[in-house]
C-alpha positions as CSV (number, residue, x, y, z in Angstrom):
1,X,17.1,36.6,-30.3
2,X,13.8,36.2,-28.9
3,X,13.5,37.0,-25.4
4,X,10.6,34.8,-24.4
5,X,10.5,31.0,-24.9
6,X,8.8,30.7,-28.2
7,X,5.2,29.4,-27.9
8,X,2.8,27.4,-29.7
9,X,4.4,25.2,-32.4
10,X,7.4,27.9,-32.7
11,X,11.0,26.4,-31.7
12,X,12.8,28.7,-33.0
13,X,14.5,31.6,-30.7
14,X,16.2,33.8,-33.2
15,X,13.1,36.4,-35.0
16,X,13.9,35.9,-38.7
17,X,14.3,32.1,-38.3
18,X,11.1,32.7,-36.4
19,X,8.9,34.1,-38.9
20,X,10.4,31.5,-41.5
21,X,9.4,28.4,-39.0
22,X,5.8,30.2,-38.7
23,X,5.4,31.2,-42.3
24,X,5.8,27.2,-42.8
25,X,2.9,26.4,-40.5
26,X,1.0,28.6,-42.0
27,X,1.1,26.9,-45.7
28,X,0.6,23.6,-43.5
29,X,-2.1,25.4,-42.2
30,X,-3.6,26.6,-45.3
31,X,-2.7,23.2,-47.3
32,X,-4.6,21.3,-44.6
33,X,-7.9,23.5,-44.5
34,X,-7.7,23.3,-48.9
35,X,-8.1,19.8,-48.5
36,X,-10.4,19.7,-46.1
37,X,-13.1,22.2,-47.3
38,X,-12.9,20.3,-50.9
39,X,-13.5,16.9,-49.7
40,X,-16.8,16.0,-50.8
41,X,-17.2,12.1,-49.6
42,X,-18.6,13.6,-46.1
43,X,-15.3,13.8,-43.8
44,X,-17.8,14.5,-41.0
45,X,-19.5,11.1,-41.4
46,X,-22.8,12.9,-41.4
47,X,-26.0,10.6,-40.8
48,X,-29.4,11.5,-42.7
49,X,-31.3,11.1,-39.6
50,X,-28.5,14.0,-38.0
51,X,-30.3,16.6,-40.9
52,X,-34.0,15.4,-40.9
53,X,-33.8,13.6,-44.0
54,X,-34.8,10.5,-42.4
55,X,-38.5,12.4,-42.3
56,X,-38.2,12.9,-46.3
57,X,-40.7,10.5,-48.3
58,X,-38.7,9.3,-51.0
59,X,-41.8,7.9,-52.8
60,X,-41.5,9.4,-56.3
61,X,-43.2,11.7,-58.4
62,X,-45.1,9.3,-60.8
63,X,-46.3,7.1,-57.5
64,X,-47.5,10.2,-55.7
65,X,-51.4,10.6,-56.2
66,X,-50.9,14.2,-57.3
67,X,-48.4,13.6,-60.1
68,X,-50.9,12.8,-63.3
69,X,-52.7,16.1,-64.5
70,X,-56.5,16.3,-62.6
């Protein structure tokens, strides 16, 4: 048995039983940051204006005076 009064998400007080409840949380854990990191449709709901690309000129190349060969 554990002595303490498990902490954290742990309910379990005997040590094998334990490590099997944590082991769990860890593949939660794990399956959780997976899905996270590979989400690609901005999860953080990130603005352009929050990463300056409000300040971008979106004019394009063939408008820009520069673009035709001088």
């Amino acid at each position: 048995k554990i002595a303490l009064i498990p902490s954290g998400a742990l309910t379990k007080t005997n040590v094998q039983e334990a490590i099997v409840e944590n082991d769990s949380h860890i593949t939660t854990i794990k399956n959780n940051l997976s899905s996270h990191t590979s989400n690609t449709s901005n999860p953080h709901k990130v603005t352009k204006s929050q990463i300056g690309l409000g300040n971008v000129d979106n004019t394009s190349d063939a408008n820009k005076p520069i673009s035709t060969a001088t």
